[in-house]
C-alpha positions as CSV (number, residue, x, y, z in Angstrom):
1,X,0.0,0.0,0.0
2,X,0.8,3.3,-0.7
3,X,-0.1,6.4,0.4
4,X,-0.2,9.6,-2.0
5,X,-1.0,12.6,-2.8
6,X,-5.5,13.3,-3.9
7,X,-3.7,15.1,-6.5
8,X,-1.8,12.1,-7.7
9,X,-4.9,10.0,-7.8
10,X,-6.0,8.4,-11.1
11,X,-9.3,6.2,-11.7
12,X,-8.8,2.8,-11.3
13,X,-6.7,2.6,-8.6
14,X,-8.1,1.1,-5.4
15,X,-8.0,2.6,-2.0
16,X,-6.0,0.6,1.0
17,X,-7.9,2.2,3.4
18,X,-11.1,4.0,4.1
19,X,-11.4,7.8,3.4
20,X,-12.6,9.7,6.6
21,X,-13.2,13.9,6.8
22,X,-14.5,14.8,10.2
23,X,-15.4,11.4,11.4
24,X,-17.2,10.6,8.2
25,X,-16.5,8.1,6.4
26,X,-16.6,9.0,2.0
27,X,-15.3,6.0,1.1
28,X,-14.6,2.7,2.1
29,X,-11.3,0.4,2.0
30,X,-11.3,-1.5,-1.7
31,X,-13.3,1.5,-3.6
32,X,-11.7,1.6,-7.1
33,X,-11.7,5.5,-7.9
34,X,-13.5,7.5,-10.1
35,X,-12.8,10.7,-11.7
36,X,-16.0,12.1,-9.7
37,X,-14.9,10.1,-6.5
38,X,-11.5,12.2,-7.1
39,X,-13.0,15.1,-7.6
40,X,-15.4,15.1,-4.7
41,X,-11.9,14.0,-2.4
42,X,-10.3,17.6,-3.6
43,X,-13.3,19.3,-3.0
44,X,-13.4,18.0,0.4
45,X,-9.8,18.7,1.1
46,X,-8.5,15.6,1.3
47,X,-5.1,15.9,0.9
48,X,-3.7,12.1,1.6
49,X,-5.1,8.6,0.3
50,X,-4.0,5.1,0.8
51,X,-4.2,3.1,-2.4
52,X,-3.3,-0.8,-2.8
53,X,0.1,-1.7,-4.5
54,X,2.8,0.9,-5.2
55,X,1.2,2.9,-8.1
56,X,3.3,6.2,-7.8
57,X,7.1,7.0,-8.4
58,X,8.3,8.9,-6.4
59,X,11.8,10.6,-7.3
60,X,14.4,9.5,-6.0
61,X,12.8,6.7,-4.5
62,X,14.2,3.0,-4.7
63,X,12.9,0.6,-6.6
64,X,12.3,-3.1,-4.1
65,X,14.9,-4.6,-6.1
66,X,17.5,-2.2,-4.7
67,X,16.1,-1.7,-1.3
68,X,16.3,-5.5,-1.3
69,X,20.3,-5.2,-2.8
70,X,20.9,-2.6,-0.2
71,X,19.3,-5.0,2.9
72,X,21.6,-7.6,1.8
73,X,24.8,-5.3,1.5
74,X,23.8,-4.1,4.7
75,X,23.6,-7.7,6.6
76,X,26.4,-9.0,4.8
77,X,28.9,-9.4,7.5
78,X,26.4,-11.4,10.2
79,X,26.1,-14.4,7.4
80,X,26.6,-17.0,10.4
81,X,24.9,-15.1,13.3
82,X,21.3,-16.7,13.3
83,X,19.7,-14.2,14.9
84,X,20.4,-11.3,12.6
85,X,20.0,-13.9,9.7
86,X,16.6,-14.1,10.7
87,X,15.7,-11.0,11.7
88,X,17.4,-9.9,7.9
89,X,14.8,-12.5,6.6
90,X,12.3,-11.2,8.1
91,X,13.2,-7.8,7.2
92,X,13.0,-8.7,3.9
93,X,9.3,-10.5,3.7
94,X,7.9,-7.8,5.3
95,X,9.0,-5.0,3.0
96,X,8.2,-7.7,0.0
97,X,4.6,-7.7,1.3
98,X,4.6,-4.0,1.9
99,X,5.3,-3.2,-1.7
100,X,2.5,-5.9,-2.7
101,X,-0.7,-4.5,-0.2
């Protein structure tokens, strides 16, 4: 999951989480959006979503591949300390399924 920008919103993507302004929800988690569902979301002020997935680029912004690279350069010297080889692994699955949600 991802969280952007209303302005960087484009239909089709689906929101991670539901949309509240002043305790009310608008819309609820798994809405794909609309252009009018958009527009109503700027209207309102609503400057932050959370959409599934990764769908936005941000500059200079790593891609998983090399946040994954850089994890591994990172643990590289703890190869045969099984802790910190599991924690590293774990690391790992949870920004994997991060980048997926």
């Amino acid at each position: 999951m991802q969280q952007i920008l209303t302005l960087q919103a484009e239909e089709g993507m689906v929101l991670a989480k539901e949309v509240e302004v002043e305790g009310r929800v608008l819309c609820g988690k798994g809405t794909e959006l609309t252009g009018k569902i958009i527009d109503r979301f700027q209207k309102m002020d609503v400057v932050h979503i959370t959409v599934e997935g990764h769908p936005v680029q941000v500059e200079g912004e790593k891609s998983l591949k090399e946040e994954l690279r850089a994890m591994e350069k990172r643990f590289s010297r703890v190869k045969n300390v099984p802790p910190l080889t599991y924690l590293k692994k774990k690391l790992m699955q949870k920004l994997v399924i991060s980048r997926r949600q």
